[in-house]
C-alpha positions in Angstrom: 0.0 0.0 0.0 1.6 3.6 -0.7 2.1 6.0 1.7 -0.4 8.4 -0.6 -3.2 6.0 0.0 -3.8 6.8 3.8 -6.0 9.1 5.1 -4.8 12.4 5.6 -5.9 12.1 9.3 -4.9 8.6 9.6 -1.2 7.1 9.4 0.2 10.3 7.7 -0.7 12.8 11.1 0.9 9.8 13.1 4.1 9.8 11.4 4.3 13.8 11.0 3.6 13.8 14.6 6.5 11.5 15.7 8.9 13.7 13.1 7.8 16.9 15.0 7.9 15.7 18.8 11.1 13.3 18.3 12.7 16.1 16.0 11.9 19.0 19.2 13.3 16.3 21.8 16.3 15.2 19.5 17.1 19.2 19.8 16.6 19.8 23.5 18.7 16.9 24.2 21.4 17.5 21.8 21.6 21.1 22.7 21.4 20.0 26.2 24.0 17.7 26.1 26.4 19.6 24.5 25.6 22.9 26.2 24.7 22.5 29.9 26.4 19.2 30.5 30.0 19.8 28.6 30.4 23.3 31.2 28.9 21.3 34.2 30.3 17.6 34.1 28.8 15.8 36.6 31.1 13.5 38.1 33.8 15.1 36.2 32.4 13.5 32.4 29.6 14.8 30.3 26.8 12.6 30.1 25.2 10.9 27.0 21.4 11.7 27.4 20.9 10.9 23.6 21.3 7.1 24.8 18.6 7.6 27.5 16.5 9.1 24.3 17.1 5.9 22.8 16.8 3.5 25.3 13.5 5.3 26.0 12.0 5.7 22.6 12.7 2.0 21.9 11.1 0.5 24.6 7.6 3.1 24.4 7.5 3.3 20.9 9.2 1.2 18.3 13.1 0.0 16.9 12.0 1.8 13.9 11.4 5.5 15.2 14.1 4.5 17.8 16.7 4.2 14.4 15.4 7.2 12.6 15.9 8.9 16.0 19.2 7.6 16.6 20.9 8.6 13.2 19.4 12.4 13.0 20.6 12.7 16.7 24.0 11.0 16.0 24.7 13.6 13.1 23.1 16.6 14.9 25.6 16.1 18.0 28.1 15.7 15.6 27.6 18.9 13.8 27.7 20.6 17.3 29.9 19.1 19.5 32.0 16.6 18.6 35.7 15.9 18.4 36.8 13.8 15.8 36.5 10.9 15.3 32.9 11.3 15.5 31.3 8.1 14.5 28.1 9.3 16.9 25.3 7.7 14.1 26.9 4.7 13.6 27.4 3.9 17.6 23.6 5.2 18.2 22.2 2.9 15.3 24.2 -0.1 16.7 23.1 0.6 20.1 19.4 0.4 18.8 20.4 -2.9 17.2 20.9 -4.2 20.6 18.9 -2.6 22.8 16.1 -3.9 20.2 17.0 -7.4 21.0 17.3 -6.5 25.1 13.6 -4.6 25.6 11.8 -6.7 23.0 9.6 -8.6 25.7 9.7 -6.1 28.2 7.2 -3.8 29.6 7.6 0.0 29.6 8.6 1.1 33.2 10.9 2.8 35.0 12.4 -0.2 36.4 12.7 -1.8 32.7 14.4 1.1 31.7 16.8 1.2 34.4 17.3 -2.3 33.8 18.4 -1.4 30.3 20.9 1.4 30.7 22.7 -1.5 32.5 24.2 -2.3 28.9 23.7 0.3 27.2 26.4 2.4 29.4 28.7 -0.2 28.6 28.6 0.4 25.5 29.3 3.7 25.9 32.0 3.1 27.7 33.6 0.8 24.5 33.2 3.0 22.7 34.4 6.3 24.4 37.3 3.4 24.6 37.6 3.1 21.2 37.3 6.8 20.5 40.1 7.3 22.9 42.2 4.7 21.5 41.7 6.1 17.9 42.6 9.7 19.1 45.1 8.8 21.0 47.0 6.6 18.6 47.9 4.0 21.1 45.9 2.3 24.1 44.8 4.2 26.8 46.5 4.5 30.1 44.6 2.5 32.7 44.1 6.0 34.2 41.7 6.9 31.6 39.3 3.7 33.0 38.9 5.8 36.1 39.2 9.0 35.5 37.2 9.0 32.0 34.7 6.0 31.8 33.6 5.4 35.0 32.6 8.6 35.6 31.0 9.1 32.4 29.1 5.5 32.8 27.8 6.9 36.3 26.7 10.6 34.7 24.9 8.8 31.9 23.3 6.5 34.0 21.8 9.3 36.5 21.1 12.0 34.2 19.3 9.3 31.9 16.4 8.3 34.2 14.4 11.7 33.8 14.7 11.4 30.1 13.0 8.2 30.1 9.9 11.0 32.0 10.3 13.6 28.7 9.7 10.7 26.2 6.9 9.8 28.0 5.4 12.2 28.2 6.4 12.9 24.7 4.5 9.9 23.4 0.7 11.0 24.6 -0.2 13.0 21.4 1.4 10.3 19.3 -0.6 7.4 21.3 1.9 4.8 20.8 2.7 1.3 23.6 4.3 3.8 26.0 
């Protein structure tokens, strides 16, 4: 069936809907991120709300928004506030690959969620690894582990949990699982 065929009011208004709200939160969080958070550093690292975004959309809405999501977000913090390399779309997209597999029988809560940043700050911390390692040229001092990763696993973590609230409350005029 082609997209033309829908009703105006029908699938169309759903899918402009989820371009306009996720598109609004994609640039709060971004901007966020890489405004408030880079000056602040909570626990001396900047969290990665964008994964709380993602962990959040996934598991109240669908893999499929959660991917679109992922890759506009990915480029947009790259555009703003990232050092090279920046490989932010490609990480976000794999991490909805994973987390896809992780929430698919699992109920939308708070506690689910919280369940799932488990993993998905561990992959964050690979790859701020792997983005150390690459920028570096060589392996990272064990130093880094403590005084880069950790801290930026334990920001992420905390500062994730009221995102998972915004998309939530995000999702009532689309209407969606969530």
């Amino acid at each position: 069936m082609k997209l033309n065929s829908f009703s105006p009011t029908g699938e169309k208004l759903r899918i402009l809907r989820r371009i306009i709200i996720f598109g609004l939160v994609a640039f709060f969080v971004c901007i966020v991120q890489c405004s408030f958070f880079s000056r602040l550093k909570p626990f001396g690292a900047t969290p990665d709300i964008t994964l709380g975004a993602i962990a959040a959309i996934i598991m109240l809405d669908n893999k499929k928004t959660a991917a679109v999501y992922a890759v506009g977000a990915g480029y947009f913090l790259d555009a703003i506030g990232a050092t090279p390399p920046s490989l932010s779309p490609v990480f976000y997209l794999l991490t909805v690959a994973v987390l896809g597999f992780i929430t698919e029988k699992m109920m939308p809560s708070l506690l689910s969620f919280s369940a799932v940043m488990l993993p998905t700050v561990c992959l964050r911390a690979v790859f701020t690894y792997i983005s150390l390692w690459i920028s570096l040229g060589a392996f990272p001092p064990p130093v880094y582990l403590l005084s880069v990763i950790l801290p930026e696993m334990l920001s992420t973590f905390i500062f994730c949990l009221p995102v998972y609230f915004l998309i939530k409350l995000c999702m009532l005029p689309i209407g969606s699982r969530g």
